[in-house]
N, C-alpha and C positions, 0 to 999 in steps of 0.2 A: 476510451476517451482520446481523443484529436490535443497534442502537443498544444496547438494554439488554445481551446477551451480550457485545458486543464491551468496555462498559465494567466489566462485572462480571470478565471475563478482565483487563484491565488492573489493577485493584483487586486480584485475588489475586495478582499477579505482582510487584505493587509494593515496593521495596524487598527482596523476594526472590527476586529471579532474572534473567538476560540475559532478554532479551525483543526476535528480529527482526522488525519490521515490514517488508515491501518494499511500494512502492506507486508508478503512473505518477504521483501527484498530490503536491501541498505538503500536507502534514498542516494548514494551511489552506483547503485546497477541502473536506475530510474532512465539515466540519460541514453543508456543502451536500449530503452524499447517503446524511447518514444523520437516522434518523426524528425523534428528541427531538436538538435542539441544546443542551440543558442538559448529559445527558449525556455527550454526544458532545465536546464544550469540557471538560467536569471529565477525562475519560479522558485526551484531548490534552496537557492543564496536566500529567500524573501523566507524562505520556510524556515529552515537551519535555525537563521540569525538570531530567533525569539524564540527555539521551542524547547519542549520536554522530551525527553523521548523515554519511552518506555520497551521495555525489552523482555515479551515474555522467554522462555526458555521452557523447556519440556516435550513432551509427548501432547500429540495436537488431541485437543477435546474433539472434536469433531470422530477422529477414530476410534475415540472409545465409545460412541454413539452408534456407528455405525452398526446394520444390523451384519448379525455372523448368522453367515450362512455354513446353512449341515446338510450334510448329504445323508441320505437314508434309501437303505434299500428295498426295492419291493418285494414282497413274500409270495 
């Protein structure tokens, strides 16, 4: 997603409406990997100011999902 869509989506949401982010990173790495950091810090401050944040910890479900591969030999 392009710096500027991502802040213009936050801008109309603002104030009116739940809005889920999920993301591996701290909404401080955020400004490192998108294009305009002005933007991108204004969006953030809009986000911050009202949210919840939630914080899982552990081992990702996804890898325990994953399938395990076995090696077997042929006879």
């Amino acid at each position: 997603m392009q710096t500027a869509d991502f802040y213009e989506l936050v801008v109309e949401r603002h104030h009116k409406g739940s809005t889920v982010i999920t993301s591996n990173r701290d909404p401080s790495e955020w400004i490192g990997v998108m294009s305009d950091p002005l933007l991108a810090q204004s969006a953030i401050d809009r986000l911050v100011a009202s949210s919840y944040e939630l914080v899982v910890e552990g081992q990702s479900y996804r890898r325990q999902q994953r399938p395990r591969h076995t090696t077997s030999s042929a006879s």
